[in-house]
N, C-alpha and C positions, 0 to 999 in steps of 0.2 A: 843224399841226393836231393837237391832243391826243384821246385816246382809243385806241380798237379797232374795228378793221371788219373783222376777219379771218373764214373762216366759224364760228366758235365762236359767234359773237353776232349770228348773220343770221336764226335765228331766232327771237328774242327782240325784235329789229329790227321782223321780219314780224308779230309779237302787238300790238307799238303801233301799227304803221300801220293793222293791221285794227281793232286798238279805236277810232280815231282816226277810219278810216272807217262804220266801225260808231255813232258818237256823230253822224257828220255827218248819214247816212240815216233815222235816226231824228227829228232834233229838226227838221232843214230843207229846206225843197221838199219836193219830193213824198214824202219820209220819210215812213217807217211802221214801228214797231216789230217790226215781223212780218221785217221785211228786216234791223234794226239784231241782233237775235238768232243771224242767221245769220253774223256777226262776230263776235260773241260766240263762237261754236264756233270759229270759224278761231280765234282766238285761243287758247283751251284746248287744239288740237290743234299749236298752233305749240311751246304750252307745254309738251305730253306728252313732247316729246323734246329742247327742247331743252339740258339738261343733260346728256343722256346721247351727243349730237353736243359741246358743248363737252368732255367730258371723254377725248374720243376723242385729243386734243390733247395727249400726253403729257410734253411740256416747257414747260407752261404755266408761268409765272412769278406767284409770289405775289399779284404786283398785277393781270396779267389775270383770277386766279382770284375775287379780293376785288372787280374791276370786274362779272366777270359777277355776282356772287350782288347787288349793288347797282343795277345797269341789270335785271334779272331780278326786284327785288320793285319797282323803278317802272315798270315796264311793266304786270304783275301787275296794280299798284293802278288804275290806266287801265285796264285789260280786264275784271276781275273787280271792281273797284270803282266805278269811275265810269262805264262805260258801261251794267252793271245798272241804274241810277236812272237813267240816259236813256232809255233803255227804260220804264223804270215810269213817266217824264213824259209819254214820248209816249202811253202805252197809256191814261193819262189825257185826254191834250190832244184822241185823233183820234178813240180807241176801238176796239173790236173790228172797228166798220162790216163787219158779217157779217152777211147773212140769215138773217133767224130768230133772231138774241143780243138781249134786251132789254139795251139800258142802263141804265144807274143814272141816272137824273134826281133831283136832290135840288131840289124848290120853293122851301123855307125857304133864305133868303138868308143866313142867321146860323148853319144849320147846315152850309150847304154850306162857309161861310168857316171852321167848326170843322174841315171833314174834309180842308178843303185843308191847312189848319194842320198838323195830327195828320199828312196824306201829306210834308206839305214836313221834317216832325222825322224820321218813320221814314228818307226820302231820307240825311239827314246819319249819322243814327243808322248806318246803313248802311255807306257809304263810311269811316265814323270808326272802325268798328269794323275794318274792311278794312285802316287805314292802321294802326293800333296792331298789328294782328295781323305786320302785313308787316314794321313797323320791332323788333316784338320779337322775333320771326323770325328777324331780320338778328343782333340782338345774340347771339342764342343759337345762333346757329348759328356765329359767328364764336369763343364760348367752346369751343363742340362741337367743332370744327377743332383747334383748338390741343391740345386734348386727348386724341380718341378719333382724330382723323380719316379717311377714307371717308365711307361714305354712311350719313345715317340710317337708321333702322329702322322708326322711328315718327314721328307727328304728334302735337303735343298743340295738341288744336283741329281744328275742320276745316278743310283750304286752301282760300285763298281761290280756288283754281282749281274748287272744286266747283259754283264758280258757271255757268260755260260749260254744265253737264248740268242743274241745278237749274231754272235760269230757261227754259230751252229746253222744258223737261218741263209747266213749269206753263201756260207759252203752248199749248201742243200742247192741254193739256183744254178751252180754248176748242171747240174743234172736235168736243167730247163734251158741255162744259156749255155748255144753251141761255140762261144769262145769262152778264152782263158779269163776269171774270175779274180784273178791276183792285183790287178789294181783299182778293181770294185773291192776288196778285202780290204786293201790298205787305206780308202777311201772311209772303210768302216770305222777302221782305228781311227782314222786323223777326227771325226766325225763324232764317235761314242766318246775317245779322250778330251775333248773339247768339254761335251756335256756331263762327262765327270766334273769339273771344276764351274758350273755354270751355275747361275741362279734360280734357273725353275724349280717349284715344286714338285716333288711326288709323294704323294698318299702311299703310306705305309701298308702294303696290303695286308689283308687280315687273313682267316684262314683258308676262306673259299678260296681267296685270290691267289693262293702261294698254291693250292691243288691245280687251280685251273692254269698257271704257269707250267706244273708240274705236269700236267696233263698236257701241253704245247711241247712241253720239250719232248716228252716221250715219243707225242707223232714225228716230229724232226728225228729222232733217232732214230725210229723205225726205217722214215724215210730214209734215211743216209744209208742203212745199214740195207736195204732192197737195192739203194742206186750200186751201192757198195758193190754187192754180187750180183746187179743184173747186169752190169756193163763190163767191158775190158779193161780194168786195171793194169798198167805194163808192171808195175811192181805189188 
């Protein structure tokens, strides 16, 4: 049996099963986006460290190094790219179902089939941007290696891990705005995918910076998780 299952790559392992179960809860049975979100974070927190536990590992060998940084943008592209647009499917499909959120009812049959349209292109738009950022990523960070090697400094673009905080944030203002959130969500997609492929910089944050992220997301959770049970959920 080929591969790695050493602890270097257990938690990279734990970001696709939680995206994996995160896609499930969301699109099937009793699924609800509000739940699939909260995989979403496990995943972004799996992801916080796990480079810096693989490099703990100091006789790591070329090809385990070149396995992880490749098992590490396909897992990435599953948490931060394909389970975001499960999420936005579902939040379409079931809804806010909050008391007191009006939904978007669209009457017109021609235009409702124009905005499913326009939702099902930003979905791709989305993930495609996710998947190009990840795999030119891979390329440049493998020239990066050869040359400088250590750890970067910067980002060009933003990672696609910014999505575990992104998405979780815009769900949260459901519970602030008393309408339906779903094309402020997709607005998010068409918005973060964009600046996944963009040229700005971002500084690598260092340790304090990934706690105090980690410490953002945790308030968000909590938050979701009060709005969660203090309001009426129909499902």
């Amino acid at each position: 049996m080929f591969g790695f299952y050493d602890y270097t790559v257990w938690l990279t392992y734990a970001s696709l099963v939680s995206a994996v179960m995160g896609i499930g809860v969301s699109l099937h049975g009793i699924g609800h986006p509000y739940w699939g979100i909260f995989f979403l974070m496990i995943s972004g927190l799996c992801d916080a460290f796990d480079g810096k536990v693989a490099r703990t590992k100091k006789n790591r060998t070329e090809m385990e190094q070149k396995f992880g940084i490749q098992i590490d943008s396909l897992a990435d592209l599953v948490a931060f790219g394909v389970l975001p647009i499960c999420i936005g499917d579902a939040l379409v499909g079931i809804g806010p179902d909050i008391t007191g959120v009006c939904r978007i009812e669209i009457g017109n049959p021609v235009l409702r089939g124009l905005l499913m349209a326009l939702g099902i292109i930003v979905l791709i738009y989305y993930v495609l941007m996710a998947l190009i950022r990840l795999a030119y990523f891979n390329v440049c960070e493998e020239e990066r290696q050869s040359v400088e090697g250590g750890c970067r400094k910067e980002y060009i673009g933003l990672p696609v891990t910014s999505a575990a905080l992104i998405f979780p944030t815009i769900m949260l203002l459901q519970y602030v705005i008393p309408m339906d959130i779903s094309l402020l969500y997709y607005l998010g997609l068409l918005i973060t995918g964009t600046l996944f492929v963009s040229k700005i910089k971002v500084k690598k944050p260092g340790m304090k910076g990934i706690l105090m992220m980690i410490g953002f997301g945790m308030v968000i959770g909590i938050l979701l998780l009060v709005g969660m049970f203090a309001v009426h959920h129909i499902h």
